[in-house]
C-alpha positions as CSV (number, residue, x, y, z in Angstrom):
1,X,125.0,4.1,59.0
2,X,121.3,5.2,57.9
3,X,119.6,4.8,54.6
4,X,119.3,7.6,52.4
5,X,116.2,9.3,52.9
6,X,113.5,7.5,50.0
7,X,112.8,11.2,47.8
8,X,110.7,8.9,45.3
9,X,107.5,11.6,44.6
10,X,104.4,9.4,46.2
11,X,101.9,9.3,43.6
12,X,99.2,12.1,43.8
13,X,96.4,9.9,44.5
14,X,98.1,8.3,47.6
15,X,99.4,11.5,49.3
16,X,95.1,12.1,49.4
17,X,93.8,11.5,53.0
18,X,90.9,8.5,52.2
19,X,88.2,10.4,53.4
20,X,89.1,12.3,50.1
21,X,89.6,10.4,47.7
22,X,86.6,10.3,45.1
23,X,86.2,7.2,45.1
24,X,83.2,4.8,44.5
25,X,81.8,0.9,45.5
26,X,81.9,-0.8,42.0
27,X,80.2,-4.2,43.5
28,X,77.2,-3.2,41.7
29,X,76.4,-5.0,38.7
30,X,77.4,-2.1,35.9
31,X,74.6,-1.2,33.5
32,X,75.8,-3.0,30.6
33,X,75.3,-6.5,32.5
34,X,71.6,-5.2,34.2
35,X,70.7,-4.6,30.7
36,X,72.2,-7.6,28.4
37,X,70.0,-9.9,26.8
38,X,71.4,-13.1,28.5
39,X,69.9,-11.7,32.2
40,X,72.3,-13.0,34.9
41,X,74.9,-14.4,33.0
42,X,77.5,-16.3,35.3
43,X,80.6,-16.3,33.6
44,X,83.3,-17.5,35.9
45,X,86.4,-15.5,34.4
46,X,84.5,-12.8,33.9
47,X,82.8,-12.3,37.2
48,X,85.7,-13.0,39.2
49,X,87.5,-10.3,37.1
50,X,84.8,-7.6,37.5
51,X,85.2,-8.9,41.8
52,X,88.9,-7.9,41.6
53,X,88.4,-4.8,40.0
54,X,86.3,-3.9,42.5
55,X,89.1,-4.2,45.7
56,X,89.8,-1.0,47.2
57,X,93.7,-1.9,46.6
58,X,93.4,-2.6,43.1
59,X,91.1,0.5,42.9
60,X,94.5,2.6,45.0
61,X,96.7,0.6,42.0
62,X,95.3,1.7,39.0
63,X,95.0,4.9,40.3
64,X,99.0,5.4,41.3
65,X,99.5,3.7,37.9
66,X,97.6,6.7,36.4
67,X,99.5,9.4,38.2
68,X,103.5,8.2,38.0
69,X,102.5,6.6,34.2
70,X,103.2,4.4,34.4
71,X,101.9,0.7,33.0
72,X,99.3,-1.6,34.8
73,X,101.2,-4.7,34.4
74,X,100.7,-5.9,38.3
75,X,96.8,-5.6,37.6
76,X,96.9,-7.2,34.3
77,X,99.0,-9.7,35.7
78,X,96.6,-10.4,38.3
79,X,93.9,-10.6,35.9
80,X,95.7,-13.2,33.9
81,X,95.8,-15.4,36.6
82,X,92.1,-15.0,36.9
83,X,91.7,-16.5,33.0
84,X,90.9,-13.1,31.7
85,X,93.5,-14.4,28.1
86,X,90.7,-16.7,28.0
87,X,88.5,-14.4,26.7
88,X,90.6,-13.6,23.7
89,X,92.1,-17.4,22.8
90,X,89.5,-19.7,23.6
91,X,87.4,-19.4,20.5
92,X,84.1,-20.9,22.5
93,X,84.7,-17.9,24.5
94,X,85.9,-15.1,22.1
95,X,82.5,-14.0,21.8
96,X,81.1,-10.6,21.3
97,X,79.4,-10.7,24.4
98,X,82.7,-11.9,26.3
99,X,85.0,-9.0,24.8
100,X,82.2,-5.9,25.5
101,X,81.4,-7.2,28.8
102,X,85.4,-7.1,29.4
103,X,85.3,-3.5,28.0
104,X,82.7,-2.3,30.1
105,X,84.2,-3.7,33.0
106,X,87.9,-2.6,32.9
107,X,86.8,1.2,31.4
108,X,84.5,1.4,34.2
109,X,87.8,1.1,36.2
110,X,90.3,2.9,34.3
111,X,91.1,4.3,30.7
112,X,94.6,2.6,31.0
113,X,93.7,-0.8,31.9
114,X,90.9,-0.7,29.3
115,X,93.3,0.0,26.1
116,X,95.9,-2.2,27.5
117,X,93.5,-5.1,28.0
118,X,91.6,-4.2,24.6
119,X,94.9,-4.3,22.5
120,X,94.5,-8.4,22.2
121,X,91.3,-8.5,21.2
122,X,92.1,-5.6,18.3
123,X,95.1,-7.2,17.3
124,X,93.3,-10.7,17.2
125,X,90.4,-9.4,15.2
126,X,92.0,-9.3,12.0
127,X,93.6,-13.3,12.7
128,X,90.0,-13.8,13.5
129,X,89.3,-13.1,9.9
130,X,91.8,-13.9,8.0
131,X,94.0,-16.2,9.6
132,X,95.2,-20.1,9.2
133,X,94.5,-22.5,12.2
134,X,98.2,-22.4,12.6
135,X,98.7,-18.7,12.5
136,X,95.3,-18.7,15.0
137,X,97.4,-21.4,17.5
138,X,100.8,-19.5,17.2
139,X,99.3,-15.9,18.0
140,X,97.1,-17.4,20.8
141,X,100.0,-19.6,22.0
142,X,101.8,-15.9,22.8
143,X,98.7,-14.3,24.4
144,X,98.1,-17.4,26.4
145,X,101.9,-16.8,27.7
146,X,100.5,-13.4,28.8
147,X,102.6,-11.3,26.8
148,X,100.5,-9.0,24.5
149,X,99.8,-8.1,20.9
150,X,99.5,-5.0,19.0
151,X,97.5,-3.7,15.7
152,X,100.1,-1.5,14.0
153,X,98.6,0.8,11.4
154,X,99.1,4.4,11.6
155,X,101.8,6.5,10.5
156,X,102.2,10.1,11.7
157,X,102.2,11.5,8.1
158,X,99.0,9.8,7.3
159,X,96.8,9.4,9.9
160,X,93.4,7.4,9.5
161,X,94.5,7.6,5.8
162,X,95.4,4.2,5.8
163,X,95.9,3.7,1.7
164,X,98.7,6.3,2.0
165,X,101.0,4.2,4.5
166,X,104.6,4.2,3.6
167,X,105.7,0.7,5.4
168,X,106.7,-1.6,2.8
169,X,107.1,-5.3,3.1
170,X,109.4,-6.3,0.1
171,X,109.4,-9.6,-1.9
172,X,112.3,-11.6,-1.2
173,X,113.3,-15.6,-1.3
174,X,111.2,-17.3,0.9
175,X,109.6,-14.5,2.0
176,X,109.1,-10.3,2.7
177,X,111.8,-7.9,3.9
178,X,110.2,-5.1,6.3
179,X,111.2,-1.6,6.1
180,X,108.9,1.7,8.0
181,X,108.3,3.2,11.0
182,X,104.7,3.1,12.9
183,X,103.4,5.8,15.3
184,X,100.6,6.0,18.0
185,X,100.7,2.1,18.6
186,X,98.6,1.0,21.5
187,X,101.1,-1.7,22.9
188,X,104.0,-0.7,20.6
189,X,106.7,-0.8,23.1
190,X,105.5,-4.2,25.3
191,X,103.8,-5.9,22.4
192,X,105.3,-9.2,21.2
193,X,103.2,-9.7,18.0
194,X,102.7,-7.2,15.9
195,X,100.0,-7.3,13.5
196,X,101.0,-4.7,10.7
197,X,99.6,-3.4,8.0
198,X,102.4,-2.7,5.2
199,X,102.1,-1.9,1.1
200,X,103.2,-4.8,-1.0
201,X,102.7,-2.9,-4.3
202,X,102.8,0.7,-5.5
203,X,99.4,0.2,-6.4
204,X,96.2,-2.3,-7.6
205,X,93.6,-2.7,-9.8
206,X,91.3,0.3,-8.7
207,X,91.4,3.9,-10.4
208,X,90.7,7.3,-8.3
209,X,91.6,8.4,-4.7
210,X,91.6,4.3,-3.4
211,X,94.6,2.9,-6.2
212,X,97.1,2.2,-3.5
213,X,94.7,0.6,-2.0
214,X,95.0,-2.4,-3.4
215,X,98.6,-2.6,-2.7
216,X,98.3,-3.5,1.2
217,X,98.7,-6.6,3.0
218,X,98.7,-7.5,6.4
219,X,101.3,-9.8,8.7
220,X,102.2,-10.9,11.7
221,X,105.2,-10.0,13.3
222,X,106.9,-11.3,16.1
223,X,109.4,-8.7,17.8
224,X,112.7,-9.8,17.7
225,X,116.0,-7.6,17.7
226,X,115.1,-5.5,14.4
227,X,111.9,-4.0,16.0
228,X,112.7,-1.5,17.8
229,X,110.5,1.3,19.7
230,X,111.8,4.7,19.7
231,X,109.6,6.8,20.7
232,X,107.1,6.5,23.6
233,X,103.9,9.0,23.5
234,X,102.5,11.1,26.3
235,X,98.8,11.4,26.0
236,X,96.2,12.9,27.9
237,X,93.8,10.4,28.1
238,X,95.0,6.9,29.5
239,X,98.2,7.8,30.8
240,X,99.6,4.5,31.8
241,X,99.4,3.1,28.2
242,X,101.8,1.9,26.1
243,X,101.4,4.4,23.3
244,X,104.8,4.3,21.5
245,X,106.2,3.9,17.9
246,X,107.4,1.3,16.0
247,X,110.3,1.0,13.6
248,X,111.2,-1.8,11.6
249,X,115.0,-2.2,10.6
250,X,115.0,-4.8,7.7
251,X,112.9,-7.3,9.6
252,X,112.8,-10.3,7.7
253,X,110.2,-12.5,7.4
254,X,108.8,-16.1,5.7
255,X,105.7,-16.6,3.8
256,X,103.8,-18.1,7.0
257,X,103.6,-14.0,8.3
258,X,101.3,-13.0,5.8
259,X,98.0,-12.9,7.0
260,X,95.1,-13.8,4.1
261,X,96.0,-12.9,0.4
262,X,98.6,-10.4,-1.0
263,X,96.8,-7.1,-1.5
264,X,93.7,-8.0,0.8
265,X,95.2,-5.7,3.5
266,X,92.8,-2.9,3.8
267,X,90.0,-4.9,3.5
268,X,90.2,-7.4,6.1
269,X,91.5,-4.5,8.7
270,X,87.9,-2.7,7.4
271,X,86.2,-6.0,8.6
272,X,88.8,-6.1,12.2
273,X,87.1,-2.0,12.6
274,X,83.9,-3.0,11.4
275,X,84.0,-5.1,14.8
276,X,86.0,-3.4,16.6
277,X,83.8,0.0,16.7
278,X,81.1,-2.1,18.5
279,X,83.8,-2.7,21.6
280,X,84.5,0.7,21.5
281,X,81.1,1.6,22.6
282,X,81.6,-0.9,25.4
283,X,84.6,0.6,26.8
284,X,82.0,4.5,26.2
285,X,79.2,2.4,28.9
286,X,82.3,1.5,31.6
287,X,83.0,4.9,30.8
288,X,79.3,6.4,31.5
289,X,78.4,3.8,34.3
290,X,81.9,5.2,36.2
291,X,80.5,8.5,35.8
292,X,77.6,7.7,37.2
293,X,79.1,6.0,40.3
294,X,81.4,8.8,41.1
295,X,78.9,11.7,40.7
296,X,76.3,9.7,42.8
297,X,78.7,8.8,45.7
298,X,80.0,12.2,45.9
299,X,76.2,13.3,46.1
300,X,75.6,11.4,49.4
301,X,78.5,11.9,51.2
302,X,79.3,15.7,50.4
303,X,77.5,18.3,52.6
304,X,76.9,21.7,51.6
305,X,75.4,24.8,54.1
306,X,74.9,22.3,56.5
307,X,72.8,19.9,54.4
308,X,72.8,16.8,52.2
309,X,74.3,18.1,48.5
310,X,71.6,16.3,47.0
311,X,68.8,18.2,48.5
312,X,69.9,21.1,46.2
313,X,67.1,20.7,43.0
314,X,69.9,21.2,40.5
315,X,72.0,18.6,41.5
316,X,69.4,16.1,41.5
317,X,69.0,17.1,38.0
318,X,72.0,16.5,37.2
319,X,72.2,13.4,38.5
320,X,69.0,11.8,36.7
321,X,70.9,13.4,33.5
322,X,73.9,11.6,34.1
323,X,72.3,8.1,35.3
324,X,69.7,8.7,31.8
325,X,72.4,8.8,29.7
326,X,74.7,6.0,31.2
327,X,71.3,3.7,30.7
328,X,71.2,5.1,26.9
329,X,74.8,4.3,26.4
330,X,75.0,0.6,28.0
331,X,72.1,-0.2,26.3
332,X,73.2,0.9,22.6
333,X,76.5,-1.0,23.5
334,X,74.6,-4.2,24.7
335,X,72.6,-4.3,21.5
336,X,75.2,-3.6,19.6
337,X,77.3,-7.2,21.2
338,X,74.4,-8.9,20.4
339,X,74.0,-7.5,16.6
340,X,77.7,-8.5,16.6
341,X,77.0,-12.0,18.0
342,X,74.2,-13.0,15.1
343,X,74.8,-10.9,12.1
344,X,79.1,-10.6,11.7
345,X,80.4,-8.6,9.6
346,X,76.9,-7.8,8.6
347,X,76.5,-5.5,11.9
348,X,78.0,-2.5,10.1
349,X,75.1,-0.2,10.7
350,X,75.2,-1.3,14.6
351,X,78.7,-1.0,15.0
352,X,79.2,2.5,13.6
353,X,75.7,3.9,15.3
354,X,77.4,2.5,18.6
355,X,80.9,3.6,18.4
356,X,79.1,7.2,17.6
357,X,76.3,7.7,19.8
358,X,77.7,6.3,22.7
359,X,81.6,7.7,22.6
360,X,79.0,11.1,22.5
361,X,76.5,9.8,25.2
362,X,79.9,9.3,27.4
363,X,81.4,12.3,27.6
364,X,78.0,14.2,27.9
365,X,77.8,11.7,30.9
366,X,81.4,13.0,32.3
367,X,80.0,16.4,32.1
368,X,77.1,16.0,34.1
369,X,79.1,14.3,36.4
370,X,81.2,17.2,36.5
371,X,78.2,19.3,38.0
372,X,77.9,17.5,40.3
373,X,81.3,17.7,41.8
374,X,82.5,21.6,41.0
375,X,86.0,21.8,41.3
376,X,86.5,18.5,43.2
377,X,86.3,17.1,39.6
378,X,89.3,19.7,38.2
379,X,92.1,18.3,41.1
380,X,94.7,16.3,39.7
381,X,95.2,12.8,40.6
382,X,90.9,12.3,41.8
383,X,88.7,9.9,40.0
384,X,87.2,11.9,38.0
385,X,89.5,14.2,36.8
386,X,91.3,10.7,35.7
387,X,88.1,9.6,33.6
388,X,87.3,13.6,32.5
389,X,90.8,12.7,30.5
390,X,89.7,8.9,29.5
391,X,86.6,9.5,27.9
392,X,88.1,11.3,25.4
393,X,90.0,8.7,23.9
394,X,86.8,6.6,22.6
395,X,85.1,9.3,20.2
396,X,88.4,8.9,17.9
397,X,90.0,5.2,18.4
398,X,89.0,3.4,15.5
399,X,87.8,6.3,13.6
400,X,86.9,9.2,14.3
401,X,82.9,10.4,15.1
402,X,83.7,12.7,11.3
403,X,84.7,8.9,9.8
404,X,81.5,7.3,11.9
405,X,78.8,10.1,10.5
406,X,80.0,9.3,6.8
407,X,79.2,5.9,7.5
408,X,75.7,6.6,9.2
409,X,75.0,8.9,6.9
410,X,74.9,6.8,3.5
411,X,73.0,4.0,6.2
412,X,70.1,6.6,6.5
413,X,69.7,7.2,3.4
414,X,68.9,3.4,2.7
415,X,65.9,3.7,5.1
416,X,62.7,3.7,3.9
417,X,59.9,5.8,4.7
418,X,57.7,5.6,7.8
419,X,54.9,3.1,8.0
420,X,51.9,4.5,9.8
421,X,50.1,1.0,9.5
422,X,50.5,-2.1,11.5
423,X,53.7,-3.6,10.2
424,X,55.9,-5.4,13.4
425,X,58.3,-7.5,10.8
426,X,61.0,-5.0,13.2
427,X,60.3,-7.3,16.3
428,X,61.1,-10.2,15.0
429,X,63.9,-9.3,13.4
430,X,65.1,-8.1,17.1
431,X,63.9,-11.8,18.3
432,X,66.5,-12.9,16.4
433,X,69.0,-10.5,17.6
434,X,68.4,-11.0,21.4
435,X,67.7,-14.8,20.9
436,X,70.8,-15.8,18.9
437,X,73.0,-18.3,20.9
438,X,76.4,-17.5,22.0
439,X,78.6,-17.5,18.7
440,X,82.5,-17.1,18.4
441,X,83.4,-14.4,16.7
442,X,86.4,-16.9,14.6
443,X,82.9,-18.4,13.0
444,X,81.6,-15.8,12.9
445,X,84.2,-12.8,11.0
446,X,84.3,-13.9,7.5
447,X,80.9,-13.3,6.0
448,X,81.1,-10.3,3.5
449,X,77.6,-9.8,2.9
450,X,75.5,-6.3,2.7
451,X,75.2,-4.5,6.2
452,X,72.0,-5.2,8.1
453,X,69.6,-1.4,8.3
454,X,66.8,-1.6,10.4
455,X,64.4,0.7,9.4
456,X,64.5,3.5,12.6
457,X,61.2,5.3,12.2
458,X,59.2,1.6,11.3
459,X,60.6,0.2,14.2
460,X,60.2,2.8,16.8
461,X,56.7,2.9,15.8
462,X,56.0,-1.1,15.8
463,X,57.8,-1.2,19.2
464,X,55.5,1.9,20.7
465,X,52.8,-0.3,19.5
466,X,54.0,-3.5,21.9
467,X,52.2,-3.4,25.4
468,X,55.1,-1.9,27.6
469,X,55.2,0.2,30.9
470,X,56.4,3.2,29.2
471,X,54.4,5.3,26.6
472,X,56.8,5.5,23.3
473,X,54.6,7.6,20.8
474,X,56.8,10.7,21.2
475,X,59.8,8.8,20.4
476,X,58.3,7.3,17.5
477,X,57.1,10.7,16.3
478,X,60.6,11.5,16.5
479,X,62.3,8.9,14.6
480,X,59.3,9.8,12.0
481,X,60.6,13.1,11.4
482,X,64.1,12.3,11.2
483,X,63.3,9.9,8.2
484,X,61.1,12.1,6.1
485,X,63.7,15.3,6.8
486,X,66.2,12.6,5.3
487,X,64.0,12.0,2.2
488,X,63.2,15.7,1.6
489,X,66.6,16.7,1.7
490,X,67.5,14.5,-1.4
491,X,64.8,15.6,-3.6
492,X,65.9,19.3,-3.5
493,X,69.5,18.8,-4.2
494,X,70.5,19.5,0.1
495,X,71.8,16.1,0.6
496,X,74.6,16.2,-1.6
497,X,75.6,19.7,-1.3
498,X,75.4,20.4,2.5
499,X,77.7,17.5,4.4
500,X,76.9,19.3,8.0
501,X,73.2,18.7,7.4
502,X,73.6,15.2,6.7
503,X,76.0,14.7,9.7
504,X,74.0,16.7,11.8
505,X,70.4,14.4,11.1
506,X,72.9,11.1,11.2
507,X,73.7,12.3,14.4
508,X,69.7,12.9,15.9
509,X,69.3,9.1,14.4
510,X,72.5,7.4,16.5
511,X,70.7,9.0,19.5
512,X,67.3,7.6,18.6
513,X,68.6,4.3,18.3
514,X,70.0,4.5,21.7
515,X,66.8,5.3,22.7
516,X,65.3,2.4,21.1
517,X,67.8,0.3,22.4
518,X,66.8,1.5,26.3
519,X,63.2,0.9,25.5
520,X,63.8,-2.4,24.2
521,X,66.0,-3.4,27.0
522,X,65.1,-1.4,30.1
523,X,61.2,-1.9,29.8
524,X,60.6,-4.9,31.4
525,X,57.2,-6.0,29.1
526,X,58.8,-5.3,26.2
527,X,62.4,-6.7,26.9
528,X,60.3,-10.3,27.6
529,X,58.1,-9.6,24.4
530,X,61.5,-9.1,22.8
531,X,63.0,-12.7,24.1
532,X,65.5,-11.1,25.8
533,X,66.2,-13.1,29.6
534,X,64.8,-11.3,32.4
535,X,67.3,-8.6,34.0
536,X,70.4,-9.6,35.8
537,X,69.2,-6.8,38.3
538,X,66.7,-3.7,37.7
539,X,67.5,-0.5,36.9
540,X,67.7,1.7,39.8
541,X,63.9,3.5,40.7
542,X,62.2,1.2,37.6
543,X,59.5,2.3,35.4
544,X,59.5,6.0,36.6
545,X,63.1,6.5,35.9
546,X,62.9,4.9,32.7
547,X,60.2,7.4,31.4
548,X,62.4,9.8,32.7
549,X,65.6,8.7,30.5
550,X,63.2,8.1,27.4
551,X,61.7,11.3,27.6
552,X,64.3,13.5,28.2
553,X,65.9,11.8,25.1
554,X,63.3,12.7,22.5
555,X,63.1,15.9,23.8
556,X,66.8,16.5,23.1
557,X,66.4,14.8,19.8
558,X,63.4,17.1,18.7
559,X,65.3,20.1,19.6
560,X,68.2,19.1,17.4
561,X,65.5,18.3,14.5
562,X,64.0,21.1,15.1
563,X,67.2,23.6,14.4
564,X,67.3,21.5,11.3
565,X,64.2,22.1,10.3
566,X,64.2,25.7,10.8
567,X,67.5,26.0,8.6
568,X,66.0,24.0,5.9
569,X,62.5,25.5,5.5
570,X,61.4,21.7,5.4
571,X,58.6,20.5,7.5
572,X,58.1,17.1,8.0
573,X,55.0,15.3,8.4
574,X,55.2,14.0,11.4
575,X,54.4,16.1,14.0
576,X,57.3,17.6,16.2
577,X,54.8,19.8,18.6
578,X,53.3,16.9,19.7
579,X,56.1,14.5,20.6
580,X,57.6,17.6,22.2
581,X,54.8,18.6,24.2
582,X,54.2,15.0,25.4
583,X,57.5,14.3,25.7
584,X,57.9,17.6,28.1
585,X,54.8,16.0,29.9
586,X,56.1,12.4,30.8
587,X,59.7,14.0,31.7
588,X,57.6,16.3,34.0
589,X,55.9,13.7,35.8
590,X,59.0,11.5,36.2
591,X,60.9,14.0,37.4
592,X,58.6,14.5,39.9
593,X,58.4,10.8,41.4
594,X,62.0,10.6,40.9
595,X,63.8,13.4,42.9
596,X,62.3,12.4,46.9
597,X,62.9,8.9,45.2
598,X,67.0,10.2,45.1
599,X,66.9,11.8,48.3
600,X,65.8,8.6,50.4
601,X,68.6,6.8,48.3
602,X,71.3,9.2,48.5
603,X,70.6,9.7,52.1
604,X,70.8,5.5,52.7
605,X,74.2,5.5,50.7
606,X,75.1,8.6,52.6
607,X,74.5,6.8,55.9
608,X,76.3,3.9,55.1
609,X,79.0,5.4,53.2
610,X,79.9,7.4,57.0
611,X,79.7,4.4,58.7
612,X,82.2,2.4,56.3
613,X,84.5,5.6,56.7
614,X,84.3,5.7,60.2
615,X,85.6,1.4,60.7
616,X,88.1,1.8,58.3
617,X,89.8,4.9,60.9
């Protein structure tokens, strides 16, 4: 007797031929590593879990995963077994270096395997902070086993609006009795511990909108039969997550589950997303570098009219765009670890600029990608229709970019004026940063000290002033203006009234501190004047594609400031015709040197790329 015929749908990724499958090699060291501050930085775990990433069959696995939805759990299985819990429970080695390098690496291959991998290191965050040594070993003891843990904090009726949550743990002997139900949890279905924020009180000491807040607490859960996970979401970005809901049926629990103090809950989960935001912008670079790969693959292997794609101008346009702003965004992200890894809790400034700018940066990344491949990039089940989706996800997990600017904005505001003399008390400062040993981020989560600000426009200008292979003035001009349009504002009464303005000039400043963050990094004079280790390996086509990335930058940046300043009848000193016009002038030139540069290097990978297709049959 035969078998039944196997009617299982094949996953819309494998029923692609391989000659069409949008795929690219991602053996290359990603952006974020060329550009961290520790140069070529050998980590075992880490390096051999970036190498299996990078196998065509894991590559084929994620990518099924994506279409059926269904969860990773082979591939994070396999990267279990190459240390990768490490990274999260060895507290030499739960760095902030460690965790956005892990980001970077597993969004570069997929939006799925990112969240699911990232859920530990969220959920441990807040343990980080607040936790005993013995609730540290139990919860490290259970990601060590490989099973995973969850942050549980939303509920569907409230949102970000954590102080309104409806979850109660109530006082009983010996300990709480847990009542509520949880929604949108990353992990909520597989997770084993749960670390939930529930109210303890109907209210606390404070008065005004924030009086429940002190009623919140925070514990740690461990599922057992009264946790239960009704509901599992579809979402449109990372579709092989675990998004689900959780519900808690009278879940008892003993003194030892609280985490930190009764009523401490909402601060120490502000500290866990205080952190948090600055892997965030780590999974944006993966996000941005993939881009990048995908739109510069297709480029040299797609013909068009009998010719190279890439010999069209446009398209090489649109490829310095997209490999300009993956640069901007790796290199906010990598500053942003190493604030992280000296300052603490005291990175607040970096943290929120990062999760903004770059969650932006990413998606305008995706859509010059998207140029590049027409419709290719609209086909279910490709690449880069899968990150199109992905990239999404960042601008609003762990607040949204509205929750980011209303951070940034009362950040600006603290920054004082320009300095046109010859003050470069910035540098050191960003010595420090970049020279800070490695430093776990246990030691390093409790301090509750004021934010660092660096002052932008001070800065830019002391670092144009630092002998470098690109010219910086118009940047600096920039980041002039955006301070003084700051300070005028106030004065005549806009600042408070007008929210939009403010968002809108906190925005043009998250982008200028990418900027600054590229020229600190990606210039090789400065980046050694800096004390940063020399580059794990240089950015493609060197100084002239730096200019390139700088000066198309400020441009955009000026053109922003310079709406504002036409809808605010507000000049600034600084002079915005003459960082635009030499801004225009060093894009020009680059631009120039760059595009024969892209076709002899889209041609080589076009070559070889024919030749690997035509061994593998």
């Amino acid at each position: 007797m035969s078998k039944p015929e196997d009617r299982t749908p094949q996953p819309a990724y494998e029923r692609q031929p391989a000659h069409e499958r949008d795929t690219a090699s991602f053996t290359e060291p990603s952006t974020w590593l060329r550009l961290c501050p520790l140069g070529n930085w050998p980590d075992p775990v880490l390096g051999e879990a970036e190498a299996h990433l990078a196998r065509p069959e894991v590559v084929t696995a994620l990518a099924n995963h994506d279409a059926a939805r269904t969860y990773p759990e082979s591939v994070i299985a396999d990267l279990h077994h190459c240390g990768i819990h490490t990274v999260f429970t060895e507290e030499e080695r739960a760095t902030a270096y460690h965790l956005c390098r892990l980001n970077a690496a597993s969004a570069r291959a997929g939006g799925s395997l990112a969240i699911s991998l990232g859920v530990n290191a969220l959920a441990l965050l807040p343990i980080y902070i607040a936790g005993t040594p013995a609730q540290r070993d139990r919860a490290y003891s259970i990601v060590r086993s490989g099973e995973p843990a969850a942050l549980v904090l939303t509920e569907w009726e409230h949102g970000s609006d954590l102080v309104r949550i409806e979850t109660r743990a109530e006082r009983r002997e010996g300990g709480f009795r847990l009542r509520g139900e949880k929604h949108l949890i990353n992990g909520g279905r597989r997770a084993r511990l749960l670390v939930t924020l529930a109210r303890t009180e109907e209210s606390g000491d404070r008065a005004g909108p924030f009086a429940l807040a002190g009623g919140l607490s925070v514990f740690l859960v461990e599922r057992d039969d009264t946790v239960q996970s009704p509901t599992t979401r579809t979402t449109l970005p990372a579709p092989a997550a675990d998004i689900s809901d959780v519900r808690f049926n009278d879940t008892l629990l003993d003194e030892e589950a609280l985490l930190g103090a009764p009523g401490e809950g909402l601060s120490v989960i502000q500290r866990a997303l205080t952190l948090s935001r600055g892997g965030i912008a780590s999974l944006s670079a993966g996000a941005a570098t993939a881009a990048r790969d995908l739109a510069w693959t297709y480029a040299a292997r797609r013909r068009i009219y009998d010719a190279p794609l890439h010999d069209l101008g446009a398209i090489r346009d649109h490829l310095l765009e997209v490999a300009a702003l993956d640069a901007a965004t790796s290199a906010l992200a990598v500053k942003t670890a190493a604030a992280m890894n000296a300052l603490g809790q005291r990175a607040g400034y970096f943290t929120a600029t990062a999760k903004l700018a770059c969650s932006v940066m990413a998606e305008e990344a995706v859509d010059e990608g998207r140029q590049v491949l027409g419709a290719r990039a609209l086909l279910e089940g490709r690449a880069f229709t899968r990150l199109s989706r992905d990239v999404l996800l960042y601008g609003v997990f762990d607040g949204t970019r509205h929750v980011m600017l209303e951070h940034l904005q009362g950040y600006l505001r603290q920054m004082p004026a320009p300095d046109r003399g010859e003050s470069a008390d910035t540098l050191a400062q960003v010595r420090e940063l970049y020279g800070a040993p490695l430093r776990p981020l246990p030691a390093m989560s409790h301090s509750r000290r004021r934010a660092v600000v660096p002052p932008l426009a001070r800065h830019a200008r002391a670092l144009s002033r630092l002998p470098g292979d690109v010219d910086l003035d118009p940047l600096a001009d920039v980041a002039d203006a955006v301070v003084e349009l700051s300070g005028e504002l106030g004065p005549r009464g806009r600042w408070a009234q007008d929210q939009g303005r403010r968002f809108a000039l906190a925005r043009v400043a998250a982008r200028l501190e990418a900027l600054v963050a590229l020229a600190e990094l990606g210039d090789l004079r400065r980046r050694d004047a800096l004390g940063a280790a020399p580059m794990a390996a240089p950015l493609p086509f060197g100084e002239a594609f730096l200019q390139y990335a700088l000066s198309s930058g400020a441009l955009s940046c000026a053109a922003r400031l310079r709406r504002l300043q036409l809808s605010t009848d507000i000049r600034p000193a600084a002079d915005l015709d003459r960082a635009e016009r030499a801004a225009a002038r060093e894009r020009e030139a680059a631009r120039a040197r760059l595009h024969p540069a892209i076709g002899r290097a889209l041609g080589a990978m076009g070559a070889e790329g024919a030749s690997t297709d035509e061994a593998n049959g």
